[in-house]
C-alpha positions in Angstrom: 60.0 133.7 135.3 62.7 136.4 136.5 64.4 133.8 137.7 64.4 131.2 134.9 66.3 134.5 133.5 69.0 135.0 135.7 69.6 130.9 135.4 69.9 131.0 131.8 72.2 134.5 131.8 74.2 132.9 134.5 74.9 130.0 132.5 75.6 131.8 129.7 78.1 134.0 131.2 79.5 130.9 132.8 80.3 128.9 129.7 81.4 132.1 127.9 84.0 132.3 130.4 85.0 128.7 130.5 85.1 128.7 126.3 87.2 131.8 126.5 89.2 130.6 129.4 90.2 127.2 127.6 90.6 128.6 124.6 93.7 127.1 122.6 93.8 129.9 120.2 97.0 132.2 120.9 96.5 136.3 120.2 97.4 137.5 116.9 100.0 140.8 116.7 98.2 142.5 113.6 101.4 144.4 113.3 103.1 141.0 113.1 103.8 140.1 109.4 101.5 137.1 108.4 104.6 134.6 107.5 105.8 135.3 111.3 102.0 134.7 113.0 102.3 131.3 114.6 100.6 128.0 113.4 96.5 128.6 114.0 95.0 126.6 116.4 93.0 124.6 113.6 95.9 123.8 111.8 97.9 122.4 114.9 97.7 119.4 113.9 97.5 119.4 110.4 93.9 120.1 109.7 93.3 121.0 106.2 91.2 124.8 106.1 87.9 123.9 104.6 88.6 127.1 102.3 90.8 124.8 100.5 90.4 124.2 96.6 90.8 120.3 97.2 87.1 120.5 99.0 85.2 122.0 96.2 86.9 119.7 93.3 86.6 116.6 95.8 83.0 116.4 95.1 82.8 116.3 91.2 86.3 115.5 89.9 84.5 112.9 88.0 84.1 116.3 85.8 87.9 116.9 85.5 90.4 115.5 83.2 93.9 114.4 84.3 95.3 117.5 82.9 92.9 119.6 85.0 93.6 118.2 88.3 96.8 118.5 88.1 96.6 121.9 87.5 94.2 122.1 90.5 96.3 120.3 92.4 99.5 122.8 92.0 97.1 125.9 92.3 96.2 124.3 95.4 99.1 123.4 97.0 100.9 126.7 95.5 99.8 128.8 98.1 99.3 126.0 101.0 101.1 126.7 104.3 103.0 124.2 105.6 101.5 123.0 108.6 98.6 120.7 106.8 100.8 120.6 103.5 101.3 116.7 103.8 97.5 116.2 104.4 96.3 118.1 101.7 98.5 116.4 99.4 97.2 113.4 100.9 93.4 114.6 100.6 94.3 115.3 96.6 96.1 111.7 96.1 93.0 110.5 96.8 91.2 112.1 93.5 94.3 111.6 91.6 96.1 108.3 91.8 93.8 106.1 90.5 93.0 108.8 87.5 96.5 109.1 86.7 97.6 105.8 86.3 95.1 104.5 84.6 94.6 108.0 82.5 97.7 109.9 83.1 100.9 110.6 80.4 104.3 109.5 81.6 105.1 112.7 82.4 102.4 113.2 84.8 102.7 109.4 86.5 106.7 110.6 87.1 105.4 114.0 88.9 103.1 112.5 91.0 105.5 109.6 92.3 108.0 112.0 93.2 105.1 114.6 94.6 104.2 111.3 97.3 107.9 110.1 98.0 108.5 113.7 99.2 105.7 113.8 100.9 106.5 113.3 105.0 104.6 110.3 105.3 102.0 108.5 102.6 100.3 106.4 105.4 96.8 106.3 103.0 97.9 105.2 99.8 100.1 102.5 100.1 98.6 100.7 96.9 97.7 103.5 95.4 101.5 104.7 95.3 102.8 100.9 94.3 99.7 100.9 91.0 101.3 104.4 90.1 104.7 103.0 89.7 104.2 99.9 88.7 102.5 101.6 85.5 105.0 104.0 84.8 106.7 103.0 81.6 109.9 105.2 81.6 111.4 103.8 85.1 114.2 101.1 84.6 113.4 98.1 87.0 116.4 99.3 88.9 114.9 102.7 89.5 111.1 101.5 90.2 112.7 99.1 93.0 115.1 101.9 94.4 111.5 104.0 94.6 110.2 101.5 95.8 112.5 101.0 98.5 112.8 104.5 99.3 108.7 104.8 99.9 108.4 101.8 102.0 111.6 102.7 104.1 109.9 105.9 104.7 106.4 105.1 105.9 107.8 102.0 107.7 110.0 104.7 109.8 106.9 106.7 110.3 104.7 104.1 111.2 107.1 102.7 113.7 108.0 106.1 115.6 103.7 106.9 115.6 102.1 107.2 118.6 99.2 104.9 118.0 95.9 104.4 120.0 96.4 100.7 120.6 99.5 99.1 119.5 96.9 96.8 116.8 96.7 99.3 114.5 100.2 100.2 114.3 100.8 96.4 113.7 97.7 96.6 110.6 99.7 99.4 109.1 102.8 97.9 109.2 101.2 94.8 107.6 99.0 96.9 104.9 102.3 98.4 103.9 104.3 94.7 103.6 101.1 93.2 101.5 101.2 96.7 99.2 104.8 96.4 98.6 105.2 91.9 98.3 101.8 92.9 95.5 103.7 95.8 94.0 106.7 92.9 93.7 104.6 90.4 92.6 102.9 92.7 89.9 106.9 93.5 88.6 107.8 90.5 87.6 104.9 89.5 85.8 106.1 92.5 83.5 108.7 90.6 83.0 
C-alpha cells in the first residue's frame, strides 16, 4: 500500500513539473499597467474569453430584437481587446446577419456592412455578408459593387496568404467565396 503511495505522489509531482515546465503562459509584472501586459496565452491566437457577453446572448437571441443586439453587440465589442476582436465580431455575425437583413432598418444594415468590411478577414460569412447588401436599399448599384469588390478582394487576399492544413480546403474557400459573390451578382440584377 505505501508503495502504491509513493507511485501515485511521484507521478503527481512528475506531471506537475512537466505542466509547469511547458507552460506557455508568460509571468505577469503586477506593477505593469494592464494595457502594457502582453497578449495572454488563451488569447494567442485569437480565442474569444468565454467571459464574453456574445456567449450568454448566443444561446437565446431568439429573445432579442434587432435593436437589442446591436446594442449587445457594441457593449460587447466596446471593451474587447484586440487580440480576438475579429473573432468575436465574427461569433456575433453569426446572431446578427441573418436578423438584420431580414428585420433590420437601413440604418442598421449600413453599420453592420461596414462593421464586416473592416473586419481583418470575414472567412465565415461569405453569403451572409452578400444577403446583407444585397438588401440594403440606400446603396447606389455603383456603391454595392464597389463593397462588394472591396469584401471579396479582402478575404480572397486572406485566404490566399493562409496557412491551411491541406491545400483542399484553401481551394473550398476560395470557391465558397466565388459562388457567394457570382450569387450576390446574380441576385443584383434581378433588382434590376
Amino acid at each position: 500500500m505505501k508503495k502504491m503511495f509513493i507511485f501515485i505522489g511521484c507521478a503527481a509531482l512528475t506531471a506537475t513539473a512537466v505542466i509547469v515546465g511547458c507552460s506557455d503562459e508568460k509571468e505577469v509584472n503586477l506593477a505593469e499597467p494592464a494595457s502594457r501586459v502582453a497578449v495572454s496565452a488563451e488569447n494567442a491566437k485569437g480565442e474569444v474569453p468565454r467571459d464574453r457577453l456574445i456567449y450568454s446572448v448566443l444561446t437565446k437571441s431568439a429573445e432579442y430584437s434587432v435593436s437589442e443586439l446591436e446594442a449587445e453587440y457594441r457593449k460587447d465589442i466596446g471593451s474587447a481587446r484586440p487580440d480576438y476582436m475579429t473573432n468575436l465580431k465574427n461569433m456575433w455575425m453569426i446572431i446578427i446577419n441573418p436578423r438584420v437583413y431580414n428585420e433590420g432598418t437601413e440604418e442598421q444594415k449600413l453599420f453592420f456592412i461596414n462593421e464586416q468590411l473592416a473586419l481583418e478577414d470575414n472567412l465565415a460569412h461569405f453569403a451572409g455578408f452578400y444577403n446583407l447588401l444585397i438588401s440594403s436599399k440606400t446603396l447606389e448599384p455603383a456603391e454595392k459593387e464597389r463593397i462588394a469588390n472591396e469584401f471579396y478582394d479582402k478575404n480572397h487576399k486572406v485566404i490566399a496568404e493562409a496557412q491551411w492544413p491541406d491545400a483542399k480546403d484553401g481551394k473550398k474557400k476560395e470557391s465558397e467565396l466565388a459562388y457567394a459573390k457570382r450569387t450576390y451578382h446574380m441576385l443584383l440584377k434581378t433588382q434590376k
